[in-house]
KOLNU-965984 format. One record per residue (C-alpha): residue in three letters; x, y, z. Coordinates in steps of 0.05 Angstrom, whole numbers, plus 5000, padded with zeros to 4 digits. Layout:
BEGIN
alaXYZ;...
This chain:
BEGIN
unk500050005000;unk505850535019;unk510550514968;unk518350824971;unk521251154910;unk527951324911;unk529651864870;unk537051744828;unk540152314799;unk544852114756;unk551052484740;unk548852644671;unk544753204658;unk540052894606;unk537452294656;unk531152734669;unk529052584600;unk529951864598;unk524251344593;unk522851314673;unk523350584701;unk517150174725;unk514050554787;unk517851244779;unk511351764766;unk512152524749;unk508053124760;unk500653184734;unk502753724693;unk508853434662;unk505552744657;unk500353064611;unk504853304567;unk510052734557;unk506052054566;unk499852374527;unk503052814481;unk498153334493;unk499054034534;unk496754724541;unk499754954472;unk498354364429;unk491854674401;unk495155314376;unk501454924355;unk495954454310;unk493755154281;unk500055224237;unk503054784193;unk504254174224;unk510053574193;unk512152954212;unk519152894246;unk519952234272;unk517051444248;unk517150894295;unk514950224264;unk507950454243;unk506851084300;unk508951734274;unk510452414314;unk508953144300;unk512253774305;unk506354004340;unk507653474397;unk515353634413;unk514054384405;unk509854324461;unk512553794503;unk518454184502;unk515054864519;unk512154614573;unk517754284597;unk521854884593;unk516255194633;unk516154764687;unk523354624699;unk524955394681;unk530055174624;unk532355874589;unk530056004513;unk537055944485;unk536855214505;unk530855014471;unk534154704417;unk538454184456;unk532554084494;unk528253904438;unk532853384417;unk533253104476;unk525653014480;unk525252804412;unk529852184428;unk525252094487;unk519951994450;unk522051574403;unk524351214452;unk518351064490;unk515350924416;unk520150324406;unk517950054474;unk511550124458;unk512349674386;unk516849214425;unk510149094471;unk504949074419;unk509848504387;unk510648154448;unk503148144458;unk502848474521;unk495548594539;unk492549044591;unk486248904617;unk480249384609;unk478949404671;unk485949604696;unk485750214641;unk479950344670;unk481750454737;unk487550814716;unk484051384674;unk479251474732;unk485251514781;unk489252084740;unk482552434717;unk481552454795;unk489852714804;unk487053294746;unk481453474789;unk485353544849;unk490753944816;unk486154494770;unk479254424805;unk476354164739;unk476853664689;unk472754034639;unk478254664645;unk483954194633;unk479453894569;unk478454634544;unk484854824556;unk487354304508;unk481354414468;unk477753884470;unk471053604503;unk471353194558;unk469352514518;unk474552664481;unk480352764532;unk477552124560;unk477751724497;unk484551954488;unk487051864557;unk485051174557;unk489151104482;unk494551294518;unk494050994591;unk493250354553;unk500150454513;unk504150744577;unk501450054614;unk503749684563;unk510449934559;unk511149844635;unk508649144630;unk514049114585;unk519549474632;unk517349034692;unk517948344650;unk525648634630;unk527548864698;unk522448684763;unk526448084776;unk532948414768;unk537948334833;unk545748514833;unk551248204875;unk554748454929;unk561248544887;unk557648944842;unk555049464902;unk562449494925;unk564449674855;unk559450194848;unk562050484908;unk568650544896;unk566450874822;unk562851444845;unk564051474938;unk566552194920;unk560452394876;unk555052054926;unk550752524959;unk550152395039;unk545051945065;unk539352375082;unk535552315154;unk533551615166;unk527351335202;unk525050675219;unk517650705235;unk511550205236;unk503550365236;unk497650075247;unk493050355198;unk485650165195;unk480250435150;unk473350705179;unk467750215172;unk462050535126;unk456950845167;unk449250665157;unk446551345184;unk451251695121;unk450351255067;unk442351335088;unk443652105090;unk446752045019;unk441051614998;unk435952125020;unk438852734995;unk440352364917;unk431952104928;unk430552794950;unk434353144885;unk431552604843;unk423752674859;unk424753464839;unk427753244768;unk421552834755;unk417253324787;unk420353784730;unk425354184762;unk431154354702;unk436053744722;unk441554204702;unk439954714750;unk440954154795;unk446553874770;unk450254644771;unk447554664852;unk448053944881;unk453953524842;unk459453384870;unk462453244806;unk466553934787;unk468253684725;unk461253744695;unk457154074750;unk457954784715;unk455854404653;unk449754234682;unk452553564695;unk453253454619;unk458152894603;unk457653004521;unk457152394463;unk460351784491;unk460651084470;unk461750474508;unk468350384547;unk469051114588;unk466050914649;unk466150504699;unk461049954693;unk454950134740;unk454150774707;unk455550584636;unk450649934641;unk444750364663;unk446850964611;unk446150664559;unk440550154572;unk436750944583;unk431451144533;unk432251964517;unk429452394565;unk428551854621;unk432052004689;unk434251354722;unk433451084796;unk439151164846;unk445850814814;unk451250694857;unk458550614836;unk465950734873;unk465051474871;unk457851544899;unk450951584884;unk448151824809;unk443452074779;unk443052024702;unk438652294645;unk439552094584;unk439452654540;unk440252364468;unk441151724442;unk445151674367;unk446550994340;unk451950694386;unk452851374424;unk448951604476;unk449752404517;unk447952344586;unk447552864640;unk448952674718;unk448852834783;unk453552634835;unk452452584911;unk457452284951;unk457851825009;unk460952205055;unk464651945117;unk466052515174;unk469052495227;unk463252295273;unk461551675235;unk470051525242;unk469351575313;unk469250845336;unk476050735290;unk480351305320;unk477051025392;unk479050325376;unk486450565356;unk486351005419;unk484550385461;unk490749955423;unk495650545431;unk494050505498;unk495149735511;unk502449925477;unk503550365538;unk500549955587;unk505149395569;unk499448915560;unk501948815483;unk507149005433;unk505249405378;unk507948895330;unk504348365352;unk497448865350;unk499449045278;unk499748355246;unk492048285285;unk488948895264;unk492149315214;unk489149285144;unk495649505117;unk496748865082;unk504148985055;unk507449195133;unk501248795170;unk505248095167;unk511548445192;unk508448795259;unk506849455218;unk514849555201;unk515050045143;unk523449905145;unk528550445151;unk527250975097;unk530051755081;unk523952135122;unk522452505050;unk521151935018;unk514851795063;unk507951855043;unk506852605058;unk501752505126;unk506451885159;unk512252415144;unk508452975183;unk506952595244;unk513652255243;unk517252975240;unk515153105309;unk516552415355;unk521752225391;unk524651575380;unk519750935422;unk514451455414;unk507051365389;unk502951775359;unk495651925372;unk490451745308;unk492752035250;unk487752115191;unk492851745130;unk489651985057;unk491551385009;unk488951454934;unk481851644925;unk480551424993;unk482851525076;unk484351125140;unk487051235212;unk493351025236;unk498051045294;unk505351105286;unk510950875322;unk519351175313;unk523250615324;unk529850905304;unk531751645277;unk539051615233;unk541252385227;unk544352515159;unk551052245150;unk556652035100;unk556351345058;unk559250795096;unk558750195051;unk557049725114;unk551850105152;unk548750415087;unk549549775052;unk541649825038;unk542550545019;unk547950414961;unk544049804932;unk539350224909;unk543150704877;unk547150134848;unk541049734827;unk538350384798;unk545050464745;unk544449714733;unk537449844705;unk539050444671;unk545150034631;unk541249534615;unk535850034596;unk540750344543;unk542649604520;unk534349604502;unk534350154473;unk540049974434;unk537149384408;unk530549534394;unk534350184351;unk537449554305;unk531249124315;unk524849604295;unk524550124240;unk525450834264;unk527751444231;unk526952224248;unk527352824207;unk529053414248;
């Protein structure tokens, strides 16, 4: 469930660009513009006259898309004018890059399950929500409708899945030798940056059992909303004052032409089983209670509106959870039990659970943003009081226990054995990346015209 990245930086200056490794992620922003080949200024770019400058197999890149990957890149990592150029090449390798990958997939027959693109597109739609306030402004930014940025999101989340897929099968099961971490060392010990502050810490982390009394509040209120629609209240009035979608409420909930294959199943099964103008019962899915009408209805494409209303815990209905981790903390005290042996019974952290709640001795930075809060402020054998832990699209409570705090400190290859494996692993993979690259160059046809 918590998962470390460590963050390389290698000692050239182009590794930024490089195809990342399986599990490295970048910002929303940048993410948008390099894995989707899409951004702010692709729609004014596509105004001019647009060429092709690269072929991979049978893919094919624009102008259009490196002019604005690179824009925005320059943007975001504040990269002056005069070194646009270098850093357009640089991209432009990137890209083809990740192109090969991607034909080196499709020929392997790597498949990705709808269902897992699904879940995907729903969990960075979610990131774009949370990082502009709106998926319909990132859409018309990039001018496009929302069906559209969907359709194409899920083009693309399907081809960047693949291509990890792909990354995982060449280098999951990697491992390197001791010899080889000892070599690495004595390569670069002058060049390694110190180890940063070091914590070992364990949780107990539970999740708040659904309350009846909200999800019969929710119920209500979407029953409530509903009756006025078929009373003949405008249900995009509604929409615009009750949704808690913000993607379409200022819409009037309207989701535009879709076809099958955009949403997640509940909704998309009663959608488009819908005659126009009807307004459906109550339909619940992951992200709350719905309301649809069915708008049109166009051969296989149907344009629905909706209205959101979600189920949502407070901190009333979480009471009995951050009582029952009070009452466990305090057993910890008490010396009635360890807090290992109460993690492996009741945390519902199921990666640290089996191993008493141990997350392991990580840098403090590289801990999930509300474990690294509480963390900053114990001493070491302290315990926190319930914490509220926000993981994905949803929440739990947990309590947290310093085992050890490591100040920062010079390498020592035996005590930051650990430490140096990574970074060692990390140049491994990013050899043998270059040896893939390298091959696939010879293997699949490729050429670029910049």
């Amino acid at each position: 469930m918590f998962r470390l990245i460590l963050n390389i930086e290698n000692k050239q200056t182009n590794v930024i660009l490089r195809e990342g490794l399986v599990g490295m992620r970048r910002s929303i922003l940048y993410l948008m513009v390099l894995v989707f080949g899409v951004g702010l200024g692709l729609a004014q770019a596509q105004d001019t006259a647009d060429r092709i400058i690269a072929i991979v197999d049978d893919e094919i890149i624009l102008e259009s898309e490196l002019v604005s990957q690179a824009q925005m890149y320059a943007m975001q990592q504040q990269i002056e004018r005069r070194r646009l150029p270098e850093l357009k090449e640089q991209l432009l390798e990137s890209m083809i890059n990740k192109r090969l990958l991607l034909a080196k997939a499709i020929r392997d027959s790597i498949i990705v399950p709808d269902a897992e693109v699904q879940q995907e597109l729903e969990r960075q739609l979610q990131e774009f929500e949370r990082a502009y306030g709106s998926i319909s402004d990132v859409a018309d930014q990039m001018g496009m409708s929302v069906p559209r940025l969907r359709r194409e999101m899920r083009d693309d989340i399907r081809k960047e899945l693949m291509v990890q897929r792909l990354q995982s099968k060449k280098f999951q099961a990697m491992t390197i030798s001791r010899r080889e971490v000892r070599d690495f060392y004595e390569r670069y010990r002058n060049e390694l940056p110190p180890v940063p502050e070091q914590v070992e810490v364990a949780h107990i982390f539970v999740i708040p059992e659904e309350d009846e009394n909200v999800r019969a509040r929710a119920h209500s209120r979407a029953e409530e909303i509903r009756d006025r629609a078929l009373a003949g209240e405008d249900f995009a009035e509604l929409a615009r004052e009750y949704s808690a979608d913000t993607g379409t409420k200022n819409r009037g909930g309207d989701l535009g032409w879709v076809r099958r294959g955009l949403f997640v199943p509940e909704f998309e099964e009663k959608a488009f089983s819908m005659e126009a103008g009807e307004i459906s019962d109550i339909v619940e899915t992951q992200f709350g209670l719905h309301i649809i009408k069915l708008e049109e209805r166009r051969g296989d494409s149907v344009r629905p509106r909706h209205i959101l209303i979600r189920i949502e815990r407070d901190e009333e209905s979480d009471r009995p959870t951050i009582d029952h981790l009070r009452e466990l903390r305090q057993k910890v005290l008490d010396g009635e039990a360890s807090f290992e042996e109460l993690a492996q019974e009741f945390s519902q952290d199921a990666d640290t659970a089996p191993f008493g709640g141990i997350l392991g001795m990580v840098p403090l930075e590289q801990l999930e943003s509300d474990i690294r809060n509480v963390v900053s402020r114990l001493e070491e054998g302290d315990i926190s009081e319930p914490s509220r832990i926000n993981i994905d699209n949803d929440y739990g409570y947990s309590i947290i226990k310093l085992i050890e705090r490591s100040p920062e400190s010079e390498v020592d290859f035996d005590r930051d054995y650990q430490f140096l494996e990574r970074f060692a692993l990390q140049e491994k993979m990013e050899r043998e990346f270059e040896k893939l690259i390298h091959e696939l160059r010879e293997e699949i046809y490729w050429t670029k015209k910049l």
